[in-house]
C-alpha positions in Angstrom: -15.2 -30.4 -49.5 -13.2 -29.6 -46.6 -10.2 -30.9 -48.0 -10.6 -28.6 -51.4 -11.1 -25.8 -48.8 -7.9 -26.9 -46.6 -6.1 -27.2 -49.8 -6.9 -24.0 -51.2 -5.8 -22.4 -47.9 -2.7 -24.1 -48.3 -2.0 -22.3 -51.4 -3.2 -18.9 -50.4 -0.6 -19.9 -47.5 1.9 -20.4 -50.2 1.3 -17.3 -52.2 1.7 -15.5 -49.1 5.3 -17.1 -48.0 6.3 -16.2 -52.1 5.1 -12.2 -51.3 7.0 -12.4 -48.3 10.6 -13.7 -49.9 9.9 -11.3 -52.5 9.4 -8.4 -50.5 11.6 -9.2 -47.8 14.1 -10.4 -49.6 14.2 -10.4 -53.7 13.0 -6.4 -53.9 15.8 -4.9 -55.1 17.1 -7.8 -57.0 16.3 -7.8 -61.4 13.4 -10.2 -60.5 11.7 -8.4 -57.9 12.0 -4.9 -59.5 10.6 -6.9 -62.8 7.5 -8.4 -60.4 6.8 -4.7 -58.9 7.3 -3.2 -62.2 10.5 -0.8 -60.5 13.3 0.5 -61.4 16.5 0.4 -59.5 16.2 3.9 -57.3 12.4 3.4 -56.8 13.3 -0.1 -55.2 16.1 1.0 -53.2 14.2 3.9 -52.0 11.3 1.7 -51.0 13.3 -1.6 -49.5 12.0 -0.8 -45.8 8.4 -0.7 -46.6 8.4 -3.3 -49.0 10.2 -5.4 -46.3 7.9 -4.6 -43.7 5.0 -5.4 -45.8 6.6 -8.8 -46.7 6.9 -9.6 -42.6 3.1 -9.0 -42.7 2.8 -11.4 -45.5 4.8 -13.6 -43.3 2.4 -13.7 -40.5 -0.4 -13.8 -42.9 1.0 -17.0 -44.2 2.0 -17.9 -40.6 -1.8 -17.7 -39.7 -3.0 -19.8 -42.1 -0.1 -22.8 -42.2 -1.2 -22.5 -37.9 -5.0 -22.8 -38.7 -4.4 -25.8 -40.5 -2.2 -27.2 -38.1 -5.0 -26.9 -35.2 -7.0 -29.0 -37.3 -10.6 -28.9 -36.5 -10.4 -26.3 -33.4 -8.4 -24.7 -36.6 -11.6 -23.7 -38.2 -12.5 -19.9 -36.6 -8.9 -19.3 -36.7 -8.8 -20.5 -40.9 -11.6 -18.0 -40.9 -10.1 -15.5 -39.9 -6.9 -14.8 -41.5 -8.2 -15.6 -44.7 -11.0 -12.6 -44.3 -7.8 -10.8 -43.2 -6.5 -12.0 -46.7 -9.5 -10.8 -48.8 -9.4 -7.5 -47.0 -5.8 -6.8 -48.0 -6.0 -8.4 -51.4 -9.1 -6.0 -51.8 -7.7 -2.7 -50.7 -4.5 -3.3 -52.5 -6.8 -4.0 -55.4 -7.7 -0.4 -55.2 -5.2 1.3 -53.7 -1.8 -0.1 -55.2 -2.7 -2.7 -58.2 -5.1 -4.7 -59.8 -3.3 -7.6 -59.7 -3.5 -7.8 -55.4 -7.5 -8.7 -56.2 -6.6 -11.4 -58.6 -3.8 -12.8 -56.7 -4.6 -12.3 -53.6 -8.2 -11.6 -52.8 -9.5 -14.5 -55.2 -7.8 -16.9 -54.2 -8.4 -16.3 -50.3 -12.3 -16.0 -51.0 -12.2 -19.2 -52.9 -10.7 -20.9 -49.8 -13.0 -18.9 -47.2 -15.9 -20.0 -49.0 -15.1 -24.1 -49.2 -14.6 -23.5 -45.6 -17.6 -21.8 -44.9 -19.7 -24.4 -46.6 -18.2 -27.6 -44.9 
């Protein structure tokens, strides 16, 4: 079971480095304004927030690849940044889009429970 949970957390890890290229990075480009569902001046007028939420996707991912890394003194810290994940995924699930629940929040609580039970 823990290594479900550890691999689970790897791709919650993953998801998070994709948000972070594509909000740091892709926003403004056909495939990013396709993702957000944008159009060229709503993208360029929102490149510095969507950047700066992609750096915190970054460290969210950061977290997570570190947790794993510490392996089994890795465990509170695994905890905690995914609960950090399932927050975000939830609140964007309300506040911004549907989708940050499914993609986000799911997938984090999925991991946070394997680790929880091993």
């Amino acid at each position: 079971m823990k290594l479900a949970a550890d691999i689970l957390t790897g791709l919650v890890a993953l998801l998070h480095l994709y948000f972070m290229v594509l909000e740091m990075f892709l926003w403004e480009s056909a495939y990013g304004r396709r993702v957000f569902r944008q159009s060229p001046e709503q993208a360029a007028s929102s490149k510095v927030l969507a950047a700066n939420q992609g750096l915190y996707n970054g460290f969210l991912a950061a977290g997570l690849v570190w947790s794993l890394l510490m392996g089994p003194a890795g465990r509170p810290v695994q905890i905690f940044f995914l609960c950090c994940v399932v927050v975000a995924g939830v609140y964007g699930g309300f506040t911004a889009t549907r989708k940050a629940f499914w993609f986000q929040a799911l997938p984090a609580f999925a991991a946070l429970v394997g680790v929880l039970s091993t």
